[in-house]
C-alpha positions, 0 to 999 in steps of 0.5 A: 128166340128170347124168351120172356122173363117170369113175372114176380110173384106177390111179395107179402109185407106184414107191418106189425104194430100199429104201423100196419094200419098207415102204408103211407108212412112205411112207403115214407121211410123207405123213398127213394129220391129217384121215384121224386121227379116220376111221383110229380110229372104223374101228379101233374098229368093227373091234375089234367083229368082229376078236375073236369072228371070231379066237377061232372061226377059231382054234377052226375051225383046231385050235388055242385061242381065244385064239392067234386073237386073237394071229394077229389083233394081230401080222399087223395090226401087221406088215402096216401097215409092209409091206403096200401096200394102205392098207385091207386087213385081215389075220387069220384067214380061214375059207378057212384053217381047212381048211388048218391043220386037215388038219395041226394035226389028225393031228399034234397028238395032241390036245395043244393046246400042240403044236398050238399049235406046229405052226400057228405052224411053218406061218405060218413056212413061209407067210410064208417062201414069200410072201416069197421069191416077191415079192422073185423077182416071182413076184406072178402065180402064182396067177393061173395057176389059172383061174377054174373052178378057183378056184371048185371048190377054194373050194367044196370048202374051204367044204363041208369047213369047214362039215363041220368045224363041223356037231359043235360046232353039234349040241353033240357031237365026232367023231374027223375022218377026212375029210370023207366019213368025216366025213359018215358020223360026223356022221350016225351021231351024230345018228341016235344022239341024240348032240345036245345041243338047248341048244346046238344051240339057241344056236348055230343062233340065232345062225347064224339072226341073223348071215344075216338081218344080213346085209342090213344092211350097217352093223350089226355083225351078227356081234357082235350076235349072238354077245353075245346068244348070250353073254348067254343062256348066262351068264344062263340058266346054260346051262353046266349044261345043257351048253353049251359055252363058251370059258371063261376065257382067259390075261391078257397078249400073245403071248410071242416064240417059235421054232416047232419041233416035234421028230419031227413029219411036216415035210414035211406041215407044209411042204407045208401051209404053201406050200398056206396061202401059195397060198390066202391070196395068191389071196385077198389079190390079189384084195381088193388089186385090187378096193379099189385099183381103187375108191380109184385107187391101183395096188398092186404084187402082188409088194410084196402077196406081201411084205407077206402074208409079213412078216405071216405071217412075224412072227405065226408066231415070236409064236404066231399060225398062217396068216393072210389077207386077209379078205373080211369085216372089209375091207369092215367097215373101208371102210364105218366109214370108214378110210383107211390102214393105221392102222385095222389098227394101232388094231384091234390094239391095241384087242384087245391092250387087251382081253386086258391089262384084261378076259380074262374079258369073253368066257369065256361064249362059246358053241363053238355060237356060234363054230362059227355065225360060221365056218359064216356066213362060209363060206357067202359062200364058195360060188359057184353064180351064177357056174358056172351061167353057166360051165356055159352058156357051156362045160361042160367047164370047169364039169366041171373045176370040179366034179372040183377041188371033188370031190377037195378034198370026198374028199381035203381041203384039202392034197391038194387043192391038189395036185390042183388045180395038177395040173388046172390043168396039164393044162387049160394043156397041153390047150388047147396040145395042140389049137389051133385052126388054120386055112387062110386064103383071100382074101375079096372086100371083106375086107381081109387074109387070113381061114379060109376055113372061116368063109369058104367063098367064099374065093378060095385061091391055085393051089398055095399053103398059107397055114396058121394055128396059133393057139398057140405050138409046144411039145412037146405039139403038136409032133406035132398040128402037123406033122399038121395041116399034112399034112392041109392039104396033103392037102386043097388043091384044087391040088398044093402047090407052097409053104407058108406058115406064118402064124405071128403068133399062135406067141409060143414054139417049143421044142427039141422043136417047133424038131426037128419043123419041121427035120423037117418042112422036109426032108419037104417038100423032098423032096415038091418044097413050099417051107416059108416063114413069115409075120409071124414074131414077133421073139423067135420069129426069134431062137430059129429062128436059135438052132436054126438053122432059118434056114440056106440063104437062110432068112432070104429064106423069112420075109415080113413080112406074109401079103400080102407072101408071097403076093406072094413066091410068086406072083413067085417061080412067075410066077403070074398070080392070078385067084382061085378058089373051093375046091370045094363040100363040101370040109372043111378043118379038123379040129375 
C-alpha cells in the first residue's frame, strides 16, 4: 500500500533590504511563463464572484454598490506588490459590513456621498494601523485574543450582519438602532404585512440556490444565481411589482481623492477604523497561515500586517472603505488554478474593464438578491461544531465565548470589540491570578521531583518545602503567592527548616512580585526558614539582582537543579535522608 508522501515544511525567505517591504517584486523577478496561462483563467474565474460579492457587501456596509467594486480593484492592485501571500484575495469581507455599518450609519444622515466618505476615512485609519504595527512587528497582536473569544465575536458580527440584511431580503427598510432594537423593528414590520413577497421571493430563492451550491465546489455558485435572480427581475418586469434593484451605476474608475469629513464624531471613525484593522488582520493571519502552510511557503505576518495596510491604506484615498482578506473567493482562486499575486492584478482589471465597457450589465440586479449573497456568506461565519467541543472540554470558556458573542449581539460591532479585548485581559489576568501550584516530593522509580498531590506516596524531605508556581510572579498574584506559600509551610508534616522556591515554570517577576518576595524573605527569616530557589530562569536571575533581591551570599540560596538544593539542604543541616511518606488524608494543595 502506497503511502502518502510528507508535506513540505514552510520554507522561510528573508528578503533583505527594502526589498522585503515589496513581495510582489520578488515574485516578478522570479515568474515562470508557465504559471501565465493559470494566474489568468483564475483571474478571469475570479472575476465572476469579485463583482456581485463586492456590490453586496458595499450595499451591507452603508454605502453605494458600486464603490464595492472600487474597494474590490485598487486593494487588489495594492496587495500584489506589497502583500507576501501569492494566492490571497483581498476586497470586501462579510466579517466588515458590521463594523463599517455601526459607523457609516449614525454619521451619514442618510447621504450617500458622506457615507461614502466616512468609510473611505476608516480604510485610512485601517490601513494606517496595520501598517504602522507591521513595520513595529506588532504581526502576533491578534493572537492575543483567544479562541473562544474569537468565536463569540465572530458570531455575534454574523447574527448582526444577518439582522442587517433580514429587511432588504423581506423587501422593506427599518430605521437601525441596533441589533436588539433591530429584532423588535424587523418583527413589528412583518406582523404588519410590510413584506413585499416578489422579492422576498427573489431573494430567498437565491439564498435557497447559493447554499445548495455550495456542495459543489467548482460551480461558481454565486453567479449562477445571482444572474438567474437578474434575469427573472429583468424579464418578468419585476421592477413594477416592486422589486428593488441596483439600477444603473457610473461609467468609469475611481477618482483620487483625500477622505474628510468636517464636523463628523472622529474618534467613532477612528475607533471603528482600528476595530476594521483588528477584524481584517485576524482574518487574514489565519488565511495566510493556512495557504502558506499547503503551498510550503512561510509568510512573515508582520510583512501581512503591511501588505493588508497598504491595501487599506491605498483603497481609502480611491473611494473604497476596509477590506480583508476573503474566505470565500481564495479558495475560488486555489481551485481555478492561481499561482501569484497576478490572479488578483487580472480580477481587478477584468472589473476595471466592466465598469469602462459595460456599466449597465448589472443594473437589474436585485437588493433581495444581494442582501441573499451577504446572508449565505455569513452563515459560513458561525461556529457551532467547535464550541460544543470547548463546551465539553471546559465550559467556563464557552460561557466566555457566549458573553463576548452576547455583548457584541446587544451592543454591535464597535463596542464589541471592545469588550472583547476587555474579556480577553481578564481571561489572561484570571488564568495568572490562580495558578496552579504545588509541593513536589521524591517518588520511588520516577526520576526527578514530582506533586505529591498527584503522587500521595511521595517521600517529602524532614523540614524541607520544595514548592512549584506554574506561572510568572506579577502584580495580580503577588498576594496568592505568598499565601500559598504560607499554606505550605502550614501543612508540612515537620517544622520547616528551608523553602525552596522551584521556579523553572516563573518566566517574569515585577517590581510588585520583586517587593512581596523581599517581604516574604524577611518573614521567613524571622520564623527561623531559609528561602532558597531552584532552576531560576536567566532572565528571571538578572532581574532579581536588579531588585536586589540577591544580596547577603544569595547568589549561594540559588540551585541549578531541584536535586542539586535538596542536596544543599541536606549538606547544609547534616541530614541524613531516608525518606518518608506524608500523612494519610493530608491535603496539600488549594485548589
Amino acid at each position: 500500500m502506497p503511502s502518502t508522501p510528507p508535506k513540505p515544511l514552510p520554507v522561510v525567505e528573508q528578503p533583505r533590504g527594502w526589498q522585503r517591504w515589496l513581495p510582489g517584486l520578488q515574485v516578478l523577478r522570479h515568474y515562470q511563463m508557465a504559471w501565465l496561462p493559470k494566474d489568468l483563467a483564475a483571474g478571469l474565474v475570479l472575476t465572476a464572484m469579485l463583482v456581485p460579492v463586492g456590490i453586496a457587501y458595499a450595499e451591507a456596509s452603508g454605502v453605494p454598490g458600486i464603490y464595492g467594486l472600487y474597494a474590490t480593484m485598487v486593494p487588489l492592485l495594492a496587495y500584489a506588490l506589497f502583500g507576501p501571500s501569492r494566492i490571497l484575495v483581498l476586497g470586501p469581507d462579510s466579517a466588515l459590513t458590521a463594523v463599517i455599518l455601526a459607523v457609516v450609519l449614525p454619521l451619514s444622515g442618510g447621504e450617500p456621498m458622506r457615507a461614502v466618505i466616512l468609510a473611505s476615512m476608516m480604510a485610512v485609519v485601517a490601513g494606517l494601523t496595520c501598517i504602522v504595527a507591521g513595520l513595529l512587528r506588532l504581526g502576533f497582536i491578534t493572537e492575543l485574543l483567544s479562541k473562544p473569544i474569537r468565536y463569540g465575536y465572530m458570531n455575534g458580527i454574523a447574527l448582526s450582519v444577518v439582522i442587517s440584511q433580514t429587511p432588504k431580503l423581506f423587501g422593506f427598510s427599518i430605521d437601525s438602532q441596533g441589533p436588539v432594537q433591530d429584532i423588535w423593528a424587523i418583527a413589528n414590520a412583518l406582523l404588519a404585512g410590510l413584506v413585499n413577497w416578489p422579492s422576498f421571493i427573489v431573494g430567498g430563492g437565491t439564498l435557497a440556490l447559493i447554499l445548495a451550491l455550495r456542495r459543489f465546489r467548482r460551480l461558481p455558485g454565486i453567479l449562477i444565481a445571482v444572474t438567474l435572480a437578474t434575469l427573472a427581475v429583468d424579464l418578468l418586469d419585476l421592477g413594477q411589482h416592486g422589486v428593488a434593484t441596483l439600477g444603473e451605476l457610473p461609467q468609469g474608475l475611481p477618482s483620487f481623492t483625500l477622505p474628510w469629513l468636517s464636523g463628523v464624531d472622529l474618534a467613532s471613525v477612528v475607533l471603528g477604523g482600528v476595530t476594521a484593522a483588528l477584524v481584517a488582520f485576524a482574518d487574514t493571519s489565519v488565511l495566510s497561515r493556512t495557504y502558506a502552510a499547503r503551498s510550503g511557503r512561510y509568510v512573515d505576518p508582520n510583512q501581512e500586517m503591511v501588505g493588508l495596510g497598504a491595501a487599506n491604506l491605498i483603497g481609502g484615498f480611491f473611494q473604497g472603505f476596509p477590506v480583508s482578506s476573503s474566505a470565500s473567493r481564495t479558495p475560488v482562486a486555489e481551485a481555478a488554478g492561481a499561482q501569484t499575486q497576478l490572479t488578483g492584478v487580472v480580477g481587478a482589471l477584468a472589473v476595471a474593464g466592466l465598469l469602462i465597457a459595460a456599466p449597465n450589465l448589472m443594473q437589474y440586479l436585485p437588493a433581495s438578491a444581494l442582501a441573499a449573497v451577504v446572508i449565505a456568506a455569513v452563515i459560513g461565519l458561525f461556529e457551532i461544531a467547535d464550541l460544543k467541543r470547548i463546551f465539553r472540554v471546559q465550559q467556563w470558556e464557552f460561557w466566555l465565548s457566549m458573553a463576548c458573542f452576547a455583548s457584541v449581539a446587544t451592543f454591535g460591532a464597535i463596542p464589541g470589540i471592545g469588550i472583547a479585548v476587555l474579556l480577553a485581559v481578564i481571561e489572561f489576568l484570571w488564568d495568572g491570578w490562580r495558578p496552579y501550584y504545588a509541593v513536589l516530593g521524591q517518588v520511588d522509580g520516577i526520576r526527578g521531583f514530582h506533586d505529591i498531590e498527584r503522587h500521595p506516596e511521595a517521600r517529602l524531605v524532614p523540614g524541607l518545602v520544595l514548592f512549584r508556581w506554574d506561572a510568572p510572579l506579577f502584580f495580580a498574584n503577588a498576594e496568592q503567592f505568598q499565601q500559598c506559600v504560607l499554606k505550605a509551610i502550614a501543612q508540612s508534616p515537620t517544622p520547616v527548616r528551608r523553602l525552596v522556591v522551584t521556579a523553572e515554570p516563573v518566566t517574569s517577576i515585577d517590581v510588585t512580585s520583586a517587593d512581596m518576595l523581599a517581604e516574604l524573605e524577611q518573614m521567613l527569616a524571622d520564623a527561623g526558614i531559609e528561602l532558597h530557589f531552584a532552576e531560576v530562569k536567566g532572565p528571571v536571575k538578572d532581574k532579581l539582582r536588579r531588585f536586589r533581591l540577591l544580596r547577603e551570599h544569595g547568589e549561594q540560596r540559588i540551585q541549578p537543579t531541584v536535586g542539586a538544593a535538596v542536596d544543599a539542604y541536606l549538606a547544609d543541616h547534616g541530614i541524613d535522608w531516608s525518606g518518608e511518606a506524608p500523612p494519610q488524608g493530608r491535603s496539600w494543595h488549594a485548589d
